[in-house]
C-alpha positions in Angstrom: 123.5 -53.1 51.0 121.2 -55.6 52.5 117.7 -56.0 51.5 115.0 -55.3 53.8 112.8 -58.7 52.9 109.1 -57.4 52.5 105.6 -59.6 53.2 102.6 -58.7 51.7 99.5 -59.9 53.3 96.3 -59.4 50.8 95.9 -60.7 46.9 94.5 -58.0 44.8 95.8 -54.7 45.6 99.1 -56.2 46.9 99.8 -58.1 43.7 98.7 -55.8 41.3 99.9 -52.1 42.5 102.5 -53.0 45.9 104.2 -56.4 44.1 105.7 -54.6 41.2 106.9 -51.5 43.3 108.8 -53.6 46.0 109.9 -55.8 43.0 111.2 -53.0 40.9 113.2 -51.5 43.6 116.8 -52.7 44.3 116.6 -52.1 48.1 113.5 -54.4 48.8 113.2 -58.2 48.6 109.8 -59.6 48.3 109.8 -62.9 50.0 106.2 -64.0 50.9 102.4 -63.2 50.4 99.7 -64.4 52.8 96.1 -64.5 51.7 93.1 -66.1 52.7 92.8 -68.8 49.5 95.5 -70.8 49.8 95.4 -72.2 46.4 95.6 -68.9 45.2 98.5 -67.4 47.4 99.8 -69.7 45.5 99.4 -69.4 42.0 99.7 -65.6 42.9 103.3 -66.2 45.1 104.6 -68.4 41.5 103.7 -65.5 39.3 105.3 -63.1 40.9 108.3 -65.1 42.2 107.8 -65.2 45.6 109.0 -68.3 47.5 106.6 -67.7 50.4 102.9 -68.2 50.1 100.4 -68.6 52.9 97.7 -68.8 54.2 97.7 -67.7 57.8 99.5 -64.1 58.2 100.6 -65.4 61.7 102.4 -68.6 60.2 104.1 -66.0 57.5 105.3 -63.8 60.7 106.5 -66.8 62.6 108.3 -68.1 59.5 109.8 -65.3 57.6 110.5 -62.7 59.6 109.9 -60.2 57.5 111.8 -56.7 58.0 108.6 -54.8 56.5 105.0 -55.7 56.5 102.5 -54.3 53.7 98.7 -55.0 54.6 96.4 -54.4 51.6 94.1 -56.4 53.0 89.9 -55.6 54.4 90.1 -53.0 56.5 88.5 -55.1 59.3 91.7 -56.8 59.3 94.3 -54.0 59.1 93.9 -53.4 63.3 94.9 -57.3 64.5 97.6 -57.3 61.3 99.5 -54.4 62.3 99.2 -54.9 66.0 101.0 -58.5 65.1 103.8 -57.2 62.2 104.6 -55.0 64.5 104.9 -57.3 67.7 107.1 -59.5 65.4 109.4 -56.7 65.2 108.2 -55.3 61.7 107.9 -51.8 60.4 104.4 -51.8 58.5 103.2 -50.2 55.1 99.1 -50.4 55.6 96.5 -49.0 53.0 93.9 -47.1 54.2 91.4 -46.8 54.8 94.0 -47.5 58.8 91.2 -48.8 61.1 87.3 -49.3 62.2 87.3 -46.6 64.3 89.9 -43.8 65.9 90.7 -46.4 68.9 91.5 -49.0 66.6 93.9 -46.0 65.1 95.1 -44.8 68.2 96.4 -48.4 69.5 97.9 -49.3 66.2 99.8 -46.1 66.6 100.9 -46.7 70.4 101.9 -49.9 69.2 104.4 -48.7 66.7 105.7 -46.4 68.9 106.4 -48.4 71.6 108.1 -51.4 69.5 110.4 -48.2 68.2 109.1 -49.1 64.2 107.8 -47.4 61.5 103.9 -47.5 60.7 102.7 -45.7 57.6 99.3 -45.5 55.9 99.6 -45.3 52.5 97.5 -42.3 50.2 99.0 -43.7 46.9 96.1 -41.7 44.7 96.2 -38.2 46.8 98.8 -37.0 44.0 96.7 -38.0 40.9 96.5 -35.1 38.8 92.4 -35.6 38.4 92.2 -35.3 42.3 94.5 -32.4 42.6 92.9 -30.5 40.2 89.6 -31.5 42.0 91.3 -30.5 45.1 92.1 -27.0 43.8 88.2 -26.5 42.5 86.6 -26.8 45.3 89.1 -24.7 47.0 88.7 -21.8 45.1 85.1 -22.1 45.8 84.0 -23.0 41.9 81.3 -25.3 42.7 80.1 -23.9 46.1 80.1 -25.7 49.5 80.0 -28.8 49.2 77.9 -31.0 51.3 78.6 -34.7 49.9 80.7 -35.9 47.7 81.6 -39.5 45.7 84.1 -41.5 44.5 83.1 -44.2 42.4 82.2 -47.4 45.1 82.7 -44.6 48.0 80.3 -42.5 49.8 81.7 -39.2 52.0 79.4 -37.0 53.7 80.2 -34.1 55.9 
């Protein structure tokens, strides 16, 4: 079975959570991380393994040729990264929150579609059995309407 050879563009959330689940899986091949230090693409790239390290996601494209793209990355940059995976003939793996706004959204799904690959936002936490069980509380109506609610660094308000 061949390996589909996986980038990861972003240093924190990529190396810590999406690095060890690509790694651990038999099917995927991590071969380069782009982020915006290049010093510490590097040091980050040599622990983990990874032969590619840079420092523009563009060069990484142009080089590797990656079969899958992961952005964990600022969300201001998740619109232009996709957009460019995905012209490079990528599928993409991007964290959320997807884009600025619903356009931004919109295009990066047109995008996909027309290049005939897979995008996907990923919701890694929606299944933690704290939040579920949050979930099914307000649900049932145990702590009333709710008008606003936090997660620690996050503010929603609806």
């Amino acid at each position: 079975m061949d390996r589909i050879r996986v980038a990861l563009f972003g240093t924190s959330f990529a190396r810590l959570v999406q690095a060890p689940g690509f790694q651990r899986h038999a099917g995927f091949a991590l071969v380069a991380i782009a982020g915006s230090d290049a010093a510490k693409t590097r040091r980050i790239a040599d622990d983990l393994g990874v032969a590619g390290a840079y420092s523009d996601w563009r060069e990484l494209l142009a080089r590797e040729k990656p079969d899958l793209v992961s952005i964990a990355t600022p969300v201001d940059l998740h619109h232009p990264m996709m957009l460019g995976a995905l012209a490079a003939g990528a599928h993409v793996h991007c964290e959320k929150p997807t884009a600025l706004h619903r356009w931004q959204a919109f295009e990066m799904r047109d995008a996909a579609i027309a290049a005939g690959r897979v995008a996907g936002i990923n919701h890694e936490f929606r299944f933690f059995p704290a939040r579920r069980h949050a979930l099914d509380l307000v649900r049932q109506g145990a702590i009333g309407r709710p008008r606003r609610g936090e997660i620690p660094g996050r503010v929603h308000s609806g």
